[in-house]
C-alpha positions in Angstrom: 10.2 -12.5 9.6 13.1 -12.9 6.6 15.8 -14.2 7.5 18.8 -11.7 7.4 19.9 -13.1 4.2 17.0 -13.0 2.6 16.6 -9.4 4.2 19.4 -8.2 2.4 18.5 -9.7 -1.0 15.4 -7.9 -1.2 16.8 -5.1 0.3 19.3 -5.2 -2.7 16.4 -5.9 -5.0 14.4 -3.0 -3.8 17.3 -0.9 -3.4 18.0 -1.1 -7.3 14.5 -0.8 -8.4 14.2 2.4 -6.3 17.7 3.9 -8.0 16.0 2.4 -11.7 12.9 4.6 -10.9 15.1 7.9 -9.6 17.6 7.9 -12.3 16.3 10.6 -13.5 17.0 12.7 -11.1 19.9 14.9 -10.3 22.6 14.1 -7.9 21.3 17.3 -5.7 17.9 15.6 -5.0 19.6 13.0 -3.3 18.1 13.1 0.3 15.8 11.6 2.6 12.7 11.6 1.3 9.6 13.3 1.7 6.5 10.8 3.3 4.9 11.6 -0.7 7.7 10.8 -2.0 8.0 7.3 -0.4 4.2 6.9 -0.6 5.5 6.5 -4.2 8.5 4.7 -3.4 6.7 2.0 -1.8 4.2 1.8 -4.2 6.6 1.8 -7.2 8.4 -0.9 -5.5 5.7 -2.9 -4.5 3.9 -3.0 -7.9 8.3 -4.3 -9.4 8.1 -7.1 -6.6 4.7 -8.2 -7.6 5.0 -8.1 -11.1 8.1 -10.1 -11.2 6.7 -12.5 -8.5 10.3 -12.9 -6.7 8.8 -11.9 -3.3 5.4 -11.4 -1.7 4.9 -7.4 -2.0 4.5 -7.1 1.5 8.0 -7.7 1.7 9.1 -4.5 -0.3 6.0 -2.4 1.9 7.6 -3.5 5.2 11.4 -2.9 4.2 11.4 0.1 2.4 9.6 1.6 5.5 11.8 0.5 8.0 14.4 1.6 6.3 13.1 4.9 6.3 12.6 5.1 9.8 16.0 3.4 10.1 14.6 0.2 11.7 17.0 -3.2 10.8 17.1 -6.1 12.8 14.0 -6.0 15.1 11.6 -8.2 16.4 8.6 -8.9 14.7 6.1 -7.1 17.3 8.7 -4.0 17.3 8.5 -4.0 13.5 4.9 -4.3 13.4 4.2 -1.7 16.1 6.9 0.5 14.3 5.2 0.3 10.4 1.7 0.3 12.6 2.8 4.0 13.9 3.9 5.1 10.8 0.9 4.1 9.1 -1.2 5.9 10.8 0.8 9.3 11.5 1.1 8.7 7.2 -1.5 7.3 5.6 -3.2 9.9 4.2 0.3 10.8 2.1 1.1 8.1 0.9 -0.3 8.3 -2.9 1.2 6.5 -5.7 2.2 9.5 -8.1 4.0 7.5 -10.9 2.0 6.6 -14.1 1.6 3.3 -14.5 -0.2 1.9 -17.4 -3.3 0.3 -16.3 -3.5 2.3 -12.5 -5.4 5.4 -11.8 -2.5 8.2 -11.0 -2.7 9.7 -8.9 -4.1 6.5 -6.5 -3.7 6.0 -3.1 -1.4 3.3 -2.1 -4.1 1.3 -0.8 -6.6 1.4 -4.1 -3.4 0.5 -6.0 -2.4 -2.6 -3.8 -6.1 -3.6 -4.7 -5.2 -4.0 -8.2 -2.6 -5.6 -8.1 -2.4 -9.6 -8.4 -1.8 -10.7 -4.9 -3.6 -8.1 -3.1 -5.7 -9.8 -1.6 -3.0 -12.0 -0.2 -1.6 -8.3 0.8 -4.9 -7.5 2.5 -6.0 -10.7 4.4 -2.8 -12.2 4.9 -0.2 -9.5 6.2 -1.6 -5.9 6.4 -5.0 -6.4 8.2 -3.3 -8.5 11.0 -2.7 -5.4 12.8 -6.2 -4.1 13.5 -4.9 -0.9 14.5 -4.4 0.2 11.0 -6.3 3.2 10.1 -7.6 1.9 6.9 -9.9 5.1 6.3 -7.9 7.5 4.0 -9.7 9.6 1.8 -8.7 10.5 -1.7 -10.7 13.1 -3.8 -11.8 11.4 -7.3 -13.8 13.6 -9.6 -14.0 16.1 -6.7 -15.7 13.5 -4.5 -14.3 12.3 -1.7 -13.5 8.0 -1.5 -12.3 5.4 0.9 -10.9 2.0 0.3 -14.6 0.8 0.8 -15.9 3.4 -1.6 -13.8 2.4 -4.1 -14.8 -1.2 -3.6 -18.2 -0.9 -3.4 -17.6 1.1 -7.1 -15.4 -2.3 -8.4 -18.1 -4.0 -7.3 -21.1 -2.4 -9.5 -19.1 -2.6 -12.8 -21.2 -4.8 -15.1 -18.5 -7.3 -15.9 -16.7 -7.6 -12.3 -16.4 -11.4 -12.4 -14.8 -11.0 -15.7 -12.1 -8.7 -13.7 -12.0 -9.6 -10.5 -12.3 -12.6 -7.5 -16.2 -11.0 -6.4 -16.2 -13.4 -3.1 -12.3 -12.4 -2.3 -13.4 -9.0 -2.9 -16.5 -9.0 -0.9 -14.8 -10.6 1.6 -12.3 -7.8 2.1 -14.3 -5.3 1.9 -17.0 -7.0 5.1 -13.3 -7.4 7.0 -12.5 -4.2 6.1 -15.7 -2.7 7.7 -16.4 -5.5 10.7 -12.7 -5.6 11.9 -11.3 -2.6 10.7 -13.8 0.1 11.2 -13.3 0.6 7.5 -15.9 3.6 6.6 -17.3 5.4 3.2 -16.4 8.4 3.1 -19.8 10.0 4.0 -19.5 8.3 7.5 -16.1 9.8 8.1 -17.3 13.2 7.0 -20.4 12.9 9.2 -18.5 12.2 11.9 -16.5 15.5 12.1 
């Protein structure tokens, strides 16, 4: 858990990335906003704080959302349980809508905190912990529907992927994915309905 003053350093951090990416918006748009809207708000966020390497990106993840839901000073199993239920009312919305040069855009927030530079770190170290997290959102790509394990298993037969990516990190996500987090392609999920 961040200590309250580092909690309101990253909250001020955050804070101005977020006005940076809506200043181009009108003063009447100023409300709460919708769950895609902070879909990309969290993921806009997240891919600032990474690139600039100031903070892990989970940080920006976890505060933007409990500041959504209005959650400040907690304990950490009341903040878990609290981004946990969010999560998974949410998941399926939250998209990452802004272009970014080198991301797919539309992406899911999940594909996108794959390709960024400490996602892994994201994945094995801070997210996953929960293993309540319904990690089986699908997103239509080329009119096919994909999970987070789809879209691995697609990294994963590119011809240079070592040239790209860390194969055993990867791999290793994705078996955690499936053995811990009943992380499905989308065929199974379909199948199952």
């Amino acid at each position: 858990m961040l200590r309250t003053p580092d909690r309101i350093m990253l909250a001020a951090f955050v804070s101005s990335v977020l006005c940076a990416l809506s200043s181009t918006a009108s003063s009447q748009d100023a409300h709460r906003p919708t769950i895609p809207e902070l879909g990309d708000q969290i993921c806009s966020a997240m891919m600032v704080v990474d690139t600039s390497g100031t903070r892990p990106a989970k940080d920006a993840f976890e505060l933007i959302i409990l500041n959504y839901l209005e959650i400040d000073e907690a304990e950490d199993i009341a903040r878990r349980m609290a981004i946990r239920e969010f999560w998974n009312a949410n998941h399926e919305l939250l998209i990452c809508t802004s272009e970014a040069r080198g991301y797919d855009s539309p992406q899911h927030l999940l594909k996108r905190i794959l390709n960024m530079k400490g996602s892994t770190n994201f994945y094995l170290d801070n997210f996953l912990q929960d293993r309540a997290l319904n990690v089986n959102s699908i997103e239509y790509r080329d009119g096919r529907p994909e999970t987070l394990i789809d879209y691995i298993d697609k990294i994963l037969q590119e011809p240079e992927v070592e040239e790209t990516w860390d194969v055993s990190k990867l791999r290793r996500l994705r078996t955690f994915l499936i053995d811990h987090m009943n992380g499905k392609h989308a065929v199974e999920l379909r199948a199952g309905q």
